[in-house]
N, C-alpha and C positions, 0 to 999 in steps of 0.2 A: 516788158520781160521777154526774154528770148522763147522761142518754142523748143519744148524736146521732142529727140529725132527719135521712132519708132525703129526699135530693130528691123532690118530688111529680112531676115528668115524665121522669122518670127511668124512677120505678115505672113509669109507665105507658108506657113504650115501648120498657123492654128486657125480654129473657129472659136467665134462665142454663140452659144446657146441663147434662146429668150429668157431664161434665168439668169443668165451672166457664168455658165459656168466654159471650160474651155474644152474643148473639143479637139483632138487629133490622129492622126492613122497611127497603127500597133508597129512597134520595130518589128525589126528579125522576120521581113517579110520578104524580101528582096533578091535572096539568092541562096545556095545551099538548105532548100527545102527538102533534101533526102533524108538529113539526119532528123530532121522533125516528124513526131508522128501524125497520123491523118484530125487527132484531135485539138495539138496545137496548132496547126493550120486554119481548122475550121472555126475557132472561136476567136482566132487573132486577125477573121475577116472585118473590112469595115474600119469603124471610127470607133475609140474608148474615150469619155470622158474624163481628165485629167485629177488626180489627187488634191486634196485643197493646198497639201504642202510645196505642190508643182504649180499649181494654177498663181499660188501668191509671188512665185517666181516670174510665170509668164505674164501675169500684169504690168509688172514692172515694167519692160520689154516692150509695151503697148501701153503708152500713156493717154491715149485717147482712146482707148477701144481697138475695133476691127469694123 
């Protein structure tokens, strides 16, 4: 059987967890941080844990893992 081929931005922009759950950085980080206030900055530091309805997407995307 053929192998399936791993999205390439995928790899590069998620993690998985020791759980198996998926892991990635918060949008709307990146530029025009004026109009945001000091508290959605501070909580949209970091990594967020993905939704299950997103993670079943991004599985797909990664057929072997990460």
């Amino acid at each position: 059987m053929p192998k399936l081929k791993t999205k390439s931005g995928a790899k590069k922009r998620f993690k998985l967890t020791a759980t198996g759950k998926i892991k990635a950085g918060v949008a709307g980080k990146r530029h025009r941080l004026i109009s945001h206030n000091s508290k959605y900055i501070r909580q949209n530091r970091g990594t967020k844990v993905m939704s299950s309805a997103d993670s079943k997407t991004i599985k797909s995307y990664l057929p072997y893992g990460l």
